[in-house]
Structure formats: C-alpha cells, structure tokens
N, CA, C and O atoms as a MOPAC input file, in Angstrom:
PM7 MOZYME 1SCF
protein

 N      0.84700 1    -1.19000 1     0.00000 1
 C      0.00000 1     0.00000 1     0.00000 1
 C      0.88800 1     1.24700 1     0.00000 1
 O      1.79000 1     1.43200 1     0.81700 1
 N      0.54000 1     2.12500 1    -1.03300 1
 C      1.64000 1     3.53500 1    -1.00200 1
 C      1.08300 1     4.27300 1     0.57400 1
 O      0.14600 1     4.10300 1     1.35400 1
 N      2.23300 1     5.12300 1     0.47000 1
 C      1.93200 1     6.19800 1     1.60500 1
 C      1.45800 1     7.53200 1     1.38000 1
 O      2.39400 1     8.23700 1     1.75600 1
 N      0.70700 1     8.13700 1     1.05400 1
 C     -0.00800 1     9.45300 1     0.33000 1
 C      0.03200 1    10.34400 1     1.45700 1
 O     -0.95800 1    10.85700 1     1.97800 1
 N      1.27900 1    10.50800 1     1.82200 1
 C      1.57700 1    11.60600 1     3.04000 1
 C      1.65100 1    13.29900 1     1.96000 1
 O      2.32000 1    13.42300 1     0.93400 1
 N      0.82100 1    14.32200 1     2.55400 1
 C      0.49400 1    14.82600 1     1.90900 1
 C     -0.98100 1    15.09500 1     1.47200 1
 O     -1.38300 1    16.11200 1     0.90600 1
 N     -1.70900 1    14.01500 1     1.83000 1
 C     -2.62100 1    14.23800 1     0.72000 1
 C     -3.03200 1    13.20700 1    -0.57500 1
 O     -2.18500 1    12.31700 1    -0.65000 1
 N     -3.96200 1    13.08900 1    -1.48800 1
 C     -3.85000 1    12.60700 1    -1.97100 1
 C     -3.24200 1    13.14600 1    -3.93000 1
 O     -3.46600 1    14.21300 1    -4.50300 1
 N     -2.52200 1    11.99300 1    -4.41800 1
 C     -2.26900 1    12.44000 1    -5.80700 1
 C     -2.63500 1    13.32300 1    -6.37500 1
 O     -3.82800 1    13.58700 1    -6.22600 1
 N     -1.79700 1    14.22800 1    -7.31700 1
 C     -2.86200 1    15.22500 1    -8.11500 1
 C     -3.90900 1    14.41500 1    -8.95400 1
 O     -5.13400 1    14.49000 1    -8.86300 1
 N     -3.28100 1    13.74900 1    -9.66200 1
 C     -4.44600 1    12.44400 1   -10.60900 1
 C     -5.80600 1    12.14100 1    -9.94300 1
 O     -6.94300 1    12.47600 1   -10.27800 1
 N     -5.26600 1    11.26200 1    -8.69200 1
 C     -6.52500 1    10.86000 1    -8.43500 1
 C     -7.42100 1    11.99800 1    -7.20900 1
 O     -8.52400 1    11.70400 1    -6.74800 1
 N     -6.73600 1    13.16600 1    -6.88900 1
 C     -7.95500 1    14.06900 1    -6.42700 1
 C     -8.15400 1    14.48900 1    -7.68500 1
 O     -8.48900 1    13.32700 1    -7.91600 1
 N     -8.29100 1    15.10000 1    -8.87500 1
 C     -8.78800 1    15.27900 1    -9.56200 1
 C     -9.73200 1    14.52200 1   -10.35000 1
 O    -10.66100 1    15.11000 1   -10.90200 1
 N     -9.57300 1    13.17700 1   -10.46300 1
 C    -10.71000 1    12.30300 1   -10.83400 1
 C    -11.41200 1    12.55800 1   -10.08400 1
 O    -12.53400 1    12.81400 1   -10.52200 1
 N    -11.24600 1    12.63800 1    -8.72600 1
 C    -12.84400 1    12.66400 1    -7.57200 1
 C    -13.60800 1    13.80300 1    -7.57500 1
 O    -14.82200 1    13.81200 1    -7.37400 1
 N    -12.78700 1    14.96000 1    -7.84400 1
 C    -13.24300 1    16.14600 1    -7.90600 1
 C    -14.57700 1    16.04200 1    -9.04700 1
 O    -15.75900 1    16.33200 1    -8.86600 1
 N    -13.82400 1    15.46400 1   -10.38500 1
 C    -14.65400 1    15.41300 1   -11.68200 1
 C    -15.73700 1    14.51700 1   -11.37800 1
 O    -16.90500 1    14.62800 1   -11.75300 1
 N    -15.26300 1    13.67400 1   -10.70600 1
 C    -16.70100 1    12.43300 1   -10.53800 1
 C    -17.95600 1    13.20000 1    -9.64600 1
 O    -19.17400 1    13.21400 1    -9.82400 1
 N    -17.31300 1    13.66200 1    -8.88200 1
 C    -18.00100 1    14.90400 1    -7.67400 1
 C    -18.95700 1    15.94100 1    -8.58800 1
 O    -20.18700 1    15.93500 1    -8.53500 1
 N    -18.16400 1    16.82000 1    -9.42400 1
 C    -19.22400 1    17.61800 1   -10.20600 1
 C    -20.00700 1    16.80300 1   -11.75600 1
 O    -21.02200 1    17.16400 1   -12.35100 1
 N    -19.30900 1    15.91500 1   -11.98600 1
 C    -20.90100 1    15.06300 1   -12.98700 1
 C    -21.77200 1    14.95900 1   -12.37500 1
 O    -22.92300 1    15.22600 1   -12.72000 1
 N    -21.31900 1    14.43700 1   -11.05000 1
 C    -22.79500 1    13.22600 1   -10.63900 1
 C    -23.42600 1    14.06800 1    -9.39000 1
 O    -24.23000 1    13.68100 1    -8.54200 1
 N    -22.80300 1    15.34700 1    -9.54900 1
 C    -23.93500 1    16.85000 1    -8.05500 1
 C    -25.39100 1    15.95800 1    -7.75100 1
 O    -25.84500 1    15.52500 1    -6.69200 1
 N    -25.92500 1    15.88400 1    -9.20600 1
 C    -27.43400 1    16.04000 1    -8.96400 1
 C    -27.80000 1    14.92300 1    -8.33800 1
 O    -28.78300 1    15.12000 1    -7.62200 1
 N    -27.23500 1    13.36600 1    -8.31500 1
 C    -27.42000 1    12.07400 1    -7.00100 1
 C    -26.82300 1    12.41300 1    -6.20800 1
 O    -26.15000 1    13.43400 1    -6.06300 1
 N    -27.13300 1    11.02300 1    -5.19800 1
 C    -26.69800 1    10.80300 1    -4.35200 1
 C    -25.57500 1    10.71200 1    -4.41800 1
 O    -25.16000 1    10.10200 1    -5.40300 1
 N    -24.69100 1    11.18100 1    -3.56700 1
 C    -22.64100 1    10.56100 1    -3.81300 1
 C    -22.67700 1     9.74700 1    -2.64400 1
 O    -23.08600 1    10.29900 1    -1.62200 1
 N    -22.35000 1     8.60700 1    -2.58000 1
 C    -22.13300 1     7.87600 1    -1.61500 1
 C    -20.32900 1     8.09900 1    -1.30400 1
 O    -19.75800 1     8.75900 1    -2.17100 1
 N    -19.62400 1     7.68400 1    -0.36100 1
 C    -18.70100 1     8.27700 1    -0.14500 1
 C    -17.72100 1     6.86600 1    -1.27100 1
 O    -16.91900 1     7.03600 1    -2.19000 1
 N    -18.31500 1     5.45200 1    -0.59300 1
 C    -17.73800 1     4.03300 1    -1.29400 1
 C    -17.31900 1     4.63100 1    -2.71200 1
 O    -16.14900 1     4.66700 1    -3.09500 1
 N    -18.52300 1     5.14600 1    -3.52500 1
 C    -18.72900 1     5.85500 1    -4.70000 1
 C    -17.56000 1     6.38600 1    -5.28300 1
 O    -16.81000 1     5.95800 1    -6.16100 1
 N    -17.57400 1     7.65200 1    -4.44400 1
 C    -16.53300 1     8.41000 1    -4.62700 1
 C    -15.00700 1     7.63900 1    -4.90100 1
 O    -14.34800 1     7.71700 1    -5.93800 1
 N    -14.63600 1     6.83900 1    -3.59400 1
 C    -13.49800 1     6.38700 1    -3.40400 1
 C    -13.04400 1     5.46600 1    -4.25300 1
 O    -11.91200 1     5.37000 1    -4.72600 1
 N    -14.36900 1     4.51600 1    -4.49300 1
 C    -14.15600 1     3.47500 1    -5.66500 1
 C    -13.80000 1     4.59700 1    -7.26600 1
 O    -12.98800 1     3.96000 1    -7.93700 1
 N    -13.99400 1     5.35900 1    -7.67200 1
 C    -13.07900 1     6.11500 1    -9.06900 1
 C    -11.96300 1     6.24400 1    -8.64800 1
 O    -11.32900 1     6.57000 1    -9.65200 1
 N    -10.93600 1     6.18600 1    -7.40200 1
 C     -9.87200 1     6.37600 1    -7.85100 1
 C     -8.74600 1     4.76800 1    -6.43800 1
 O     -7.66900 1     4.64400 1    -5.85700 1
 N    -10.23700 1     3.90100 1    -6.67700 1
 C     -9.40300 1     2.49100 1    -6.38500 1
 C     -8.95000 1     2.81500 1    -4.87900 1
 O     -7.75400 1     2.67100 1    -4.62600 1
 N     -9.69300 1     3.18000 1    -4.00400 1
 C     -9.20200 1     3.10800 1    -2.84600 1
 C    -10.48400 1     2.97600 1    -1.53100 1
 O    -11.70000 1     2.96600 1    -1.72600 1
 N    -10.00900 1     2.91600 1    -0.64000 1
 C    -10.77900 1     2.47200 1     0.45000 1
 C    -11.52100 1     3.54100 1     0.74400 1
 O    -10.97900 1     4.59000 1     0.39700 1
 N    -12.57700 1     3.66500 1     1.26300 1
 C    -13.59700 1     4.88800 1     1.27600 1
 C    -12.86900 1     5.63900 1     2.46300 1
 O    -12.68500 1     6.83700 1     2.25100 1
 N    -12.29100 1     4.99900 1     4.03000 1
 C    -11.79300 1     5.85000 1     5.04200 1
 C     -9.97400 1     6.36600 1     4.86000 1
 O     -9.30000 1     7.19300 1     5.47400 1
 N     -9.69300 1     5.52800 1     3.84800 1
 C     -8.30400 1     5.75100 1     3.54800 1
 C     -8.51300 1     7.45400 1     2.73300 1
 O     -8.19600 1     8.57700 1     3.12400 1
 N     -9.28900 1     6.89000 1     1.27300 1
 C     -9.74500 1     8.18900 1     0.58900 1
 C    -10.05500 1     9.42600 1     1.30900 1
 O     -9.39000 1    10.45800 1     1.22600 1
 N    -11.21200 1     9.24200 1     2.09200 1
 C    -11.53000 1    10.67200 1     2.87000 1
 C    -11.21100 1    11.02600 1     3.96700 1
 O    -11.84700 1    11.89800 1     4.55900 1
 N    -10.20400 1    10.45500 1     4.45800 1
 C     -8.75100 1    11.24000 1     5.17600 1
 C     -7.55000 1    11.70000 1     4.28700 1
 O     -6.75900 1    12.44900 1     4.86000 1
 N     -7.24300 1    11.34000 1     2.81700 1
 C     -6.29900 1    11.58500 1     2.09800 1
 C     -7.14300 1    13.03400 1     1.70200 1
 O     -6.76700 1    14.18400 1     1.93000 1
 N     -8.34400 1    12.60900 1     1.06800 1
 C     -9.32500 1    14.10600 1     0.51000 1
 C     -9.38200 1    15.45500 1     1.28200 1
 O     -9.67400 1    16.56200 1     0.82900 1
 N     -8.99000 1    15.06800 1     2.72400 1
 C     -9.53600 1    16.00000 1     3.94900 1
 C     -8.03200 1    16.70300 1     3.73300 1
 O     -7.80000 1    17.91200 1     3.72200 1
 N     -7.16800 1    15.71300 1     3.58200 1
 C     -5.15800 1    16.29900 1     3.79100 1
 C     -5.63900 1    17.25400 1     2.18400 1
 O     -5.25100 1    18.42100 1     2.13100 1
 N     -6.35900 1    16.76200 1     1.11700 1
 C     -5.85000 1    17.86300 1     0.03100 1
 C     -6.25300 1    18.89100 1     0.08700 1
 O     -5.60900 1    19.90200 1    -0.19200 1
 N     -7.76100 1    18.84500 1     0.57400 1
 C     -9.20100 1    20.28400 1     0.35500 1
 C     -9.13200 1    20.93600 1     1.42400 1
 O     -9.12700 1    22.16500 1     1.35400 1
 N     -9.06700 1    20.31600 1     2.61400 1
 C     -9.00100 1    20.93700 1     3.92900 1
 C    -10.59200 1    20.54900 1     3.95200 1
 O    -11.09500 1    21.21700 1     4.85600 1
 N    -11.59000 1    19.72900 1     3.31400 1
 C    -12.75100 1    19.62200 1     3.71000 1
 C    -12.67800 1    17.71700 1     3.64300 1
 O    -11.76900 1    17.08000 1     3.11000 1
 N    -13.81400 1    17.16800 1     4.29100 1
 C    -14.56800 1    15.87500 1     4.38800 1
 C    -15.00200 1    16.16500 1     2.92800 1
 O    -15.29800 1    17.18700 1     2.31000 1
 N    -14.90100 1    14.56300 1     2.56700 1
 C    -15.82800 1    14.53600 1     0.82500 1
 C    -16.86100 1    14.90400 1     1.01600 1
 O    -17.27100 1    15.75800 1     0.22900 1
 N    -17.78000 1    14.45700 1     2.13100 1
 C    -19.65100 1    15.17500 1     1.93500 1
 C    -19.53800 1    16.31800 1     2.32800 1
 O    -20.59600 1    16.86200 1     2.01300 1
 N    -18.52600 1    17.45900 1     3.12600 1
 C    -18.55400 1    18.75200 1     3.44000 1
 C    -18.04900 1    19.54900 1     1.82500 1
 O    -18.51100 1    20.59400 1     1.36900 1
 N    -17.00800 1    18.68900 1     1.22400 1
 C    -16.64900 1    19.56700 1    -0.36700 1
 C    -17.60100 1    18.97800 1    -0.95900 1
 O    -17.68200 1    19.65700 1    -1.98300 1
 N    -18.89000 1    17.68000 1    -1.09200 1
 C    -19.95600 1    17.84400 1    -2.05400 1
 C    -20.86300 1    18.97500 1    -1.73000 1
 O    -21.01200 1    19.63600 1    -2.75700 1
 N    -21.55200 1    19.49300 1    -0.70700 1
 C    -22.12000 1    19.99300 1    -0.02200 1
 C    -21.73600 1    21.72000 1    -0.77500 1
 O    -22.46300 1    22.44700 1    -1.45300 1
 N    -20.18400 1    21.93600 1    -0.25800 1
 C    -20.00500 1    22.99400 1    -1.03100 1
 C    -19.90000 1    23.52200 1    -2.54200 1
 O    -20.22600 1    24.62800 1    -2.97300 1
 N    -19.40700 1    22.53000 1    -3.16200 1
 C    -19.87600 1    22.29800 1    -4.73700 1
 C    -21.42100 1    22.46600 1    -5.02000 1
 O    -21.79400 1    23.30800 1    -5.83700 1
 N    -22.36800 1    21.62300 1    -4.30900 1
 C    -23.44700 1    21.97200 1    -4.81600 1
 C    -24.31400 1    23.27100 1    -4.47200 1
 O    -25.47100 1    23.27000 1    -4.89200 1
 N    -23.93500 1    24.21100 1    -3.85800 1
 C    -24.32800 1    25.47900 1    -3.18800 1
 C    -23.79100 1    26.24800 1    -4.41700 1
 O    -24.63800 1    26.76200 1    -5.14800 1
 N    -22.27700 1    26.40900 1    -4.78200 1
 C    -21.93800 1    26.73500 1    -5.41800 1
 C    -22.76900 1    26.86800 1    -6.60800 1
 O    -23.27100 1    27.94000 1    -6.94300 1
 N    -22.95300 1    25.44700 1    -7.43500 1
 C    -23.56700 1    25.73100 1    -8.78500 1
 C    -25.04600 1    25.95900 1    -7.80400 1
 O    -24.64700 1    27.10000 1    -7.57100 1
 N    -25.83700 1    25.91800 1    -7.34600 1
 C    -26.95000 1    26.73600 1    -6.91000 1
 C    -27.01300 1    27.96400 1    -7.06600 1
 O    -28.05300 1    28.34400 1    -7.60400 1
 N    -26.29100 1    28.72800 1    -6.79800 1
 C    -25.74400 1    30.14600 1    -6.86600 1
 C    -25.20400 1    30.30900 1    -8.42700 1
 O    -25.04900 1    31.50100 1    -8.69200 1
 N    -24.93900 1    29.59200 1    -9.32100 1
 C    -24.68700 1    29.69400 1   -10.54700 1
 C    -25.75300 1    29.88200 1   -11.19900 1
 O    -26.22300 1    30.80700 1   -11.86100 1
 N    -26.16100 1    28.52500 1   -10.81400 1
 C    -28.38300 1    28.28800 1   -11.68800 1
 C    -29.15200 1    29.70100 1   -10.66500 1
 O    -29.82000 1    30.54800 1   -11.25800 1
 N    -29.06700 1    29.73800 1   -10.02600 1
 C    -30.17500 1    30.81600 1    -9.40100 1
 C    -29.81000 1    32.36700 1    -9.84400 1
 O    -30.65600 1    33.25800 1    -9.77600 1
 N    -28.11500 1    32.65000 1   -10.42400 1
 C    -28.14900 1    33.92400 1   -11.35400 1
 C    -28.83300 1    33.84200 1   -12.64100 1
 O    -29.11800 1    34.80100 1   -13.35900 1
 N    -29.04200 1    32.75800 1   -12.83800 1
 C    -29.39000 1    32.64600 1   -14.87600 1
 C    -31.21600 1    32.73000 1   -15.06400 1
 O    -31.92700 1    32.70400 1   -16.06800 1
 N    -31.50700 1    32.83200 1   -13.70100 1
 C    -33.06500 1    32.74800 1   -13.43600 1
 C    -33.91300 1    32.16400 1   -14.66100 1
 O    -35.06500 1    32.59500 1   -14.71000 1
 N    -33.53500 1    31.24300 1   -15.67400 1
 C    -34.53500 1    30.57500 1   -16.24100 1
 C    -35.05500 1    29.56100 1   -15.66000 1
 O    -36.01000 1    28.99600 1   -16.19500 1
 N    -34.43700 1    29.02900 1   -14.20900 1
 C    -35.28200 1    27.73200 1   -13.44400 1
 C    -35.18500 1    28.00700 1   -12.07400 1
 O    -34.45400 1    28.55600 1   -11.24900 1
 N    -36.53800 1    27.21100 1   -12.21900 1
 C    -37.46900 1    27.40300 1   -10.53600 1
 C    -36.32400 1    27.36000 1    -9.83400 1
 O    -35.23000 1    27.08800 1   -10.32700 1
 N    -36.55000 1    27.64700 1    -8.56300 1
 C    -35.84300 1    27.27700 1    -7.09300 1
 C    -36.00500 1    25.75900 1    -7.31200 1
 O    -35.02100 1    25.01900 1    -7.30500 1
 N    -37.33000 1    25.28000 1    -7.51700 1
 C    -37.31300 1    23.75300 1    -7.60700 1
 C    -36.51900 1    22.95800 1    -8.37300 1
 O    -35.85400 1    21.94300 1    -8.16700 1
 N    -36.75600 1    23.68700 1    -9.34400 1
 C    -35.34800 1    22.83500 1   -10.69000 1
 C    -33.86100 1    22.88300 1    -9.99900 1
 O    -33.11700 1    21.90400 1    -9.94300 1
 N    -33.64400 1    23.79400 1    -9.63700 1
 C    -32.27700 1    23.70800 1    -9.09700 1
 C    -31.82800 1    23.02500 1    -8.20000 1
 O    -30.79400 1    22.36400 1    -8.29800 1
 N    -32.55300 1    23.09300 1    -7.19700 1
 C    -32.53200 1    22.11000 1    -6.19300 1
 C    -32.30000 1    20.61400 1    -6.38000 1
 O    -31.49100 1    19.95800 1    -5.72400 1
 N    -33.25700 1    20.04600 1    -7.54100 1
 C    -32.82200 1    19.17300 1    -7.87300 1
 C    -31.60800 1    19.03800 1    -8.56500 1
 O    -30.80000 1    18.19000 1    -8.18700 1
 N    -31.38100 1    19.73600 1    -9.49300 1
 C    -30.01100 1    19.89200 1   -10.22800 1
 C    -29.05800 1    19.51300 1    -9.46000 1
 O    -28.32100 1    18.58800 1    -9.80200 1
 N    -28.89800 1    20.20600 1    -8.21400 1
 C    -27.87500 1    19.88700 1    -7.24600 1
 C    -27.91300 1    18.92600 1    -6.35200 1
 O    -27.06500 1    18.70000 1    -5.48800 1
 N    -29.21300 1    18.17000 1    -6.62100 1
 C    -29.06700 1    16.97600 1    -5.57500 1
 C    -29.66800 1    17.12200 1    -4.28100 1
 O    -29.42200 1    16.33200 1    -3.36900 1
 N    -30.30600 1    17.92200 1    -4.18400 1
 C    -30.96900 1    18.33300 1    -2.73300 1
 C    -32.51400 1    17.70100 1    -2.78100 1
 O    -33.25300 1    18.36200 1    -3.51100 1
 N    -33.25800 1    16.33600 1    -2.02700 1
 C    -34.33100 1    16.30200 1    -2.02200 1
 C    -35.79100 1    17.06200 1    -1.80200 1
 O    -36.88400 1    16.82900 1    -2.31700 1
 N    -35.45500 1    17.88200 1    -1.01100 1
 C    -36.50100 1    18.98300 1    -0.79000 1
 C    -36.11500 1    20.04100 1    -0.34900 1
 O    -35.04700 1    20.18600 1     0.24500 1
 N    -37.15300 1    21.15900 1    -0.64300 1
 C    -36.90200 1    22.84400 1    -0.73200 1
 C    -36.31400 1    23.04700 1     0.77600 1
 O    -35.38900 1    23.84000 1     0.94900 1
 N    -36.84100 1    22.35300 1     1.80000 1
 C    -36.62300 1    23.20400 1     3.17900 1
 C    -35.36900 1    23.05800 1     3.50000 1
 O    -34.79600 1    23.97300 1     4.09100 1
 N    -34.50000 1    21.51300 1     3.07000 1
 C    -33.45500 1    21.03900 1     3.20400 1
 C    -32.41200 1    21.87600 1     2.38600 1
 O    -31.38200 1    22.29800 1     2.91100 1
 N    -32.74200 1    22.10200 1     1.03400 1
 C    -31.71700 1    23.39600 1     0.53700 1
 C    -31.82700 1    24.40700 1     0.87600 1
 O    -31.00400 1    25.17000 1     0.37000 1
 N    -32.62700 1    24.92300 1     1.67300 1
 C    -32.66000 1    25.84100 1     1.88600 1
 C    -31.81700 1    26.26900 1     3.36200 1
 O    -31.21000 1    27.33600 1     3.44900 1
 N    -31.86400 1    25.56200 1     4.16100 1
 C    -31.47200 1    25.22600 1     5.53500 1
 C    -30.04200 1    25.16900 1     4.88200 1
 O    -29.23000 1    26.02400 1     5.23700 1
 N    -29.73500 1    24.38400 1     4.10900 1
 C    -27.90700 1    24.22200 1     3.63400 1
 C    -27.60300 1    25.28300 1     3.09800 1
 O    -26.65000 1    25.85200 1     3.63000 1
 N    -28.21500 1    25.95500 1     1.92600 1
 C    -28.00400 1    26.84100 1     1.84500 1
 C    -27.66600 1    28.01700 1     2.34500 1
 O    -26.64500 1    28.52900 1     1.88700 1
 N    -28.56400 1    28.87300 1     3.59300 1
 C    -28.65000 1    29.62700 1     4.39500 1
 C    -27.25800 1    29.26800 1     5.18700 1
 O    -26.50000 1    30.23800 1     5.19500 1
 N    -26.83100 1    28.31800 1     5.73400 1
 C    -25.72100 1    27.89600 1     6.24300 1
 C    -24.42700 1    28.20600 1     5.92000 1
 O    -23.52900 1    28.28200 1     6.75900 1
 N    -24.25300 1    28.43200 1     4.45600 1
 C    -23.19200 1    28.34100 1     3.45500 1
 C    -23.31600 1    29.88900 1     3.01200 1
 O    -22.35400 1    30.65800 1     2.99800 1
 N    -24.66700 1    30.24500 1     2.64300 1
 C    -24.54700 1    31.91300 1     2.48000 1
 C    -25.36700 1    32.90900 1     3.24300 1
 O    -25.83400 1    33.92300 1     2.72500 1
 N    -25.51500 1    32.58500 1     4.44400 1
 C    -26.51900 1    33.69500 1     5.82900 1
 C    -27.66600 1    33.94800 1     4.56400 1
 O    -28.36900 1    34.87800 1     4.96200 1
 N    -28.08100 1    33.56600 1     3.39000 1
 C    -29.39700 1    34.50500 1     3.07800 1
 C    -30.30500 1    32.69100 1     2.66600 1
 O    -30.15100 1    31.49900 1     2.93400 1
 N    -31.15100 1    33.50900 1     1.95000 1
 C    -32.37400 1    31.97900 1     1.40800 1
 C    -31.89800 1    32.18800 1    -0.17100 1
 O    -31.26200 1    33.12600 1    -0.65200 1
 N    -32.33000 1    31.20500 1    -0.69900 1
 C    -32.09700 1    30.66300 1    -2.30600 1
 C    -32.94500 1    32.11200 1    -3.18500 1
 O    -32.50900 1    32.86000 1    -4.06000 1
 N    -34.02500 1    32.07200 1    -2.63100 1
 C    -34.85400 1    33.34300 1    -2.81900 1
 C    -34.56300 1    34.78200 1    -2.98000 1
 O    -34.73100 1    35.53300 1    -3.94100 1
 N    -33.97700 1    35.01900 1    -1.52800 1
 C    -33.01900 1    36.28400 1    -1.24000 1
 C    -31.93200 1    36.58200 1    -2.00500 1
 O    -31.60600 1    37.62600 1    -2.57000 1
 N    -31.24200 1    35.14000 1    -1.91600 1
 C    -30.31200 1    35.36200 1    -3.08600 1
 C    -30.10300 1    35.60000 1    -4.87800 1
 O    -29.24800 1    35.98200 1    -5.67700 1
 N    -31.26300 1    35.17600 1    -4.84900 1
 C    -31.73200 1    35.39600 1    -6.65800 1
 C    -32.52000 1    36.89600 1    -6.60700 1
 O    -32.83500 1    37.46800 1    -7.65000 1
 N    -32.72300 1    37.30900 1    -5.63700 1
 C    -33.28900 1    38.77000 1    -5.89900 1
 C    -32.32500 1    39.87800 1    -5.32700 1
 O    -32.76900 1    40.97400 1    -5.66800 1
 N    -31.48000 1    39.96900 1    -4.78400 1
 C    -30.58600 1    40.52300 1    -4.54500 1
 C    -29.52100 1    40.56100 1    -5.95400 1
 O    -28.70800 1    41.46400 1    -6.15100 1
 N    -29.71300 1    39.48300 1    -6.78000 1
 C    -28.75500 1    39.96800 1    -7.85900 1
 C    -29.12100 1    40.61200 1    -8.98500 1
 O    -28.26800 1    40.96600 1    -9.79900 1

C-alpha cells in the first residue's frame, strides 16, 4: 500500500473532484466516490480531507451550493429545478444548507442579484 503523506495524488484528487461535479445532482455515496480512484472509502476521505481541507460530503455539499448560486443567477429555473439539479431532495433542506453556506435563502439570493 503507497503512503499518500500529503494528501492525496494530483491524478486521483482530480478524478474525484470530476466524478463529484458530474454526478452533483445524485446521491454521492462516499464508497462511490473512493471506488473512481481504487481506494478504500476511510483511507480516501482522510487523504481528501489532507488535500481540500474539507470531508468529501462537506466539499460535495459545497460544490453543490456553489452551482446553486450559478443556476439561481441565470433565473430561467425554478428554485425547484435547481434544487434538484444539485441533488438536494426537498426545498426546506436546501434551503437550511443553503442559508448555512450563504446567511441569506435561495430566494433572497436570486433577488438581490
């Protein structure tokens, strides 16, 4: 077994990263994740934590807020569409994550821009 002191590979954090923003709109299971770049799910997201400074479900979490805030400037889709887009099962739940990540609502934030 290598030693990935440091962190993990540029290669394979970047596969996870990419696997991370295809698949926003499911579920990411963490196994998921770890299985694209052949490694153990607790090995992976202690190597992931040494590269990002975040847990894999704390950097999915922030990825999908992110493009939320992308889709909610382009205002051609609902709050609802987006939500799903990003993988969030229901409005109160993105919204609650949301608010968390940016002090305002999904709402607030599309009218403020």
């Amino acid at each position: 077994m290598s030693d990935y002191t440091g962190g993990l590979p540029l290669h394979k954090l970047r596969e996870a990263i990419a696997y991370i923003n295809d698949y926003l709109d499911q579920d990411l299971m963490l196994a998921e994740i770890a299985a694209t770049v052949q490694m153990s799910p607790h090995y992976f997201a202690s190597l992931f934590k040494q590269s990002t400074g975040f847990a894999p479900h704390q950097y999915v979490t922030k990825c999908r807020i992110e493009k939320a805030k992308l889709l909610l400037a382009r205002q051609e889709l609902t709050i609802a569409e987006i939500l799903q887009q990003v993988g969030f099962k229901s409005q109160s739940h993105f919204t609650r994550v949301f608010r968390q990540y940016t002090t305002t609502t999904p709402k607030a934030y599309r009218d403020a821009l």
